[in-house]
N, C-alpha and C positions, 0 to 999 in steps of 0.2 A: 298116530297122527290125528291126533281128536282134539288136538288146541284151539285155541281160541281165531286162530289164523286160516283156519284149515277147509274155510266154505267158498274162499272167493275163487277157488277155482270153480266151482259148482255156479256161482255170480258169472262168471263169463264163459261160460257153458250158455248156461241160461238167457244172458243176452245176445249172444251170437244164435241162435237155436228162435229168438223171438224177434230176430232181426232178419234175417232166413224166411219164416214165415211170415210176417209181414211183405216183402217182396212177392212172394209165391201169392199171395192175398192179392197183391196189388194185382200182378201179373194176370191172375184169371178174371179178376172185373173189367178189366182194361181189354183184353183178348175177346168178351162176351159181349160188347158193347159195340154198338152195329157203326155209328158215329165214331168211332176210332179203327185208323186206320195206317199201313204201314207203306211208303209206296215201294213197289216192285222193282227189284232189279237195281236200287239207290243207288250201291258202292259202284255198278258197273257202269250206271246215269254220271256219277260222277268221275269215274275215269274216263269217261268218252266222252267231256264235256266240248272237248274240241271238236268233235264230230258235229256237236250239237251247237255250236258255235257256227260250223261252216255249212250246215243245214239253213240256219237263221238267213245266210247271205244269199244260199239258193232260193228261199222266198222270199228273200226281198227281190233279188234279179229276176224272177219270175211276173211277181209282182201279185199275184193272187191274193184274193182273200175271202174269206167265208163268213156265214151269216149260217145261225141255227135255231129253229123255234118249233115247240111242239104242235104240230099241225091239227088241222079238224078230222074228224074221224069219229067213231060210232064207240063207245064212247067218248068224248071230249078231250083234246092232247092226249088221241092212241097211236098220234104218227111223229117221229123225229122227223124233222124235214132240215135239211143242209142245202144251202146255196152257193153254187163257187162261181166265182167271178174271177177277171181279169182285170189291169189295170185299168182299162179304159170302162168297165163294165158291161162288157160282154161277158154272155154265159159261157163257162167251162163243160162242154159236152164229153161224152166218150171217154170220161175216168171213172176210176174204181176209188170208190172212198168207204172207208173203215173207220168205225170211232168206236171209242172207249168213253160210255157214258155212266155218270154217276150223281146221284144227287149229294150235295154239301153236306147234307143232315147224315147221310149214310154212305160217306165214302169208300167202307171196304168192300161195297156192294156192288163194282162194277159188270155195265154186261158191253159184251166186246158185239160189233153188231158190223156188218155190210151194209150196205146200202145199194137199194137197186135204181139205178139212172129213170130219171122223168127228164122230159124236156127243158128246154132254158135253164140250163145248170143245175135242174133240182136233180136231189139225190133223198130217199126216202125210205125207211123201215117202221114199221111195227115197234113204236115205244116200249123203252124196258117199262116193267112194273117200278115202282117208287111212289115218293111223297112228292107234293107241290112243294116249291121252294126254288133254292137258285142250283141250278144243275150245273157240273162241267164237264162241256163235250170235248174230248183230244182227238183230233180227228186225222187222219192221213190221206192223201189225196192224190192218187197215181194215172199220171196219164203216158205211155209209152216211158222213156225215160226219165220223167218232169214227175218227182217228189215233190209234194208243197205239204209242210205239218202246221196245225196250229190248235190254239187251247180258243175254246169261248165258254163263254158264260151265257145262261141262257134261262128266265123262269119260267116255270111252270105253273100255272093256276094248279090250284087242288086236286088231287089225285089220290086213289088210295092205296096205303100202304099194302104189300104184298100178306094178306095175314091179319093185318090191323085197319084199325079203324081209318072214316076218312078223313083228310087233312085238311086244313080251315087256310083259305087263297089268303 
């Protein structure tokens, strides 16, 4: 088998074998890259979109809504601060609110945080580390049996990266 025929199995070897490796290439720059990110839990987010459907209707009937910005503090935006309201705008006192924050620039960086009750609706932690930029807080919001969830957006002035250098507002 030494004819003139007899390499193109070796040919598609070779490209399967360098097509193979390129994915695997791809796969760990993509996996290292702080800015790339997977969300958790997707297939089960989308079989329970109904759920997430009739969540949507529970804060609309509720009627709450939130407001989030990095507060003053030693140093500058060291504090999350969340504010829950009601429809009329009155402050949401006596719940337990939990978010999941993350900077855009660094999404698979999230930190899962509580937040401890201050008066007139504020709710307040110790900002995660990260870069200035535009943040998204997902926040959960429980009072007795009154679930209210919602995403916000929210920037940050400059801050320095965990590690690296500081970031330009």
């Amino acid at each position: 088998m030494t004819g003139r025929g007899s390499h193109w199995p070796v040919a598609i070897v070779c490209l399967l074998l360098g097509g193979a490796g390129a994915n695997i290439g791809l796969m760990l720059v993509a996996t290292r890259d702080a800015s790339f990110s997977v969300e958790p839990d997707y297939y089960r987010k989308a079989v329970e979109w109904d759920r997430t459907m009739a969540q949507e209707e529970r804060n609309a009937a509720l009627g709450w809504s939130a407001s989030a910005r990095f507060g003053e503090g030693i140093p500058a935006g060291s504090r999350l601060v969340v504010r829950v309201v009601d429809r009329a705008g009155a402050p949401i006192d006596g719940a337990r609110v939990s978010v999941e924050a993350f900077a855009s620039a660094r999404a698979s960086q999230v930190a899962r945080l509580t937040l401890e009750a201050e008066p007139h609706g504020i709710y307040a932690a110790p900002a995660p580390a990260g870069p200035g930029g535009l943040w998204e807080i997902r926040l959960t919001v429980t009072r007795g049996d009154q679930v209210f969830t919602g995403v916000v957006g929210v920037e940050r002035a400059g801050a320095p990266i965990a590690g690296g250098p500081a970031s330009q507002p």
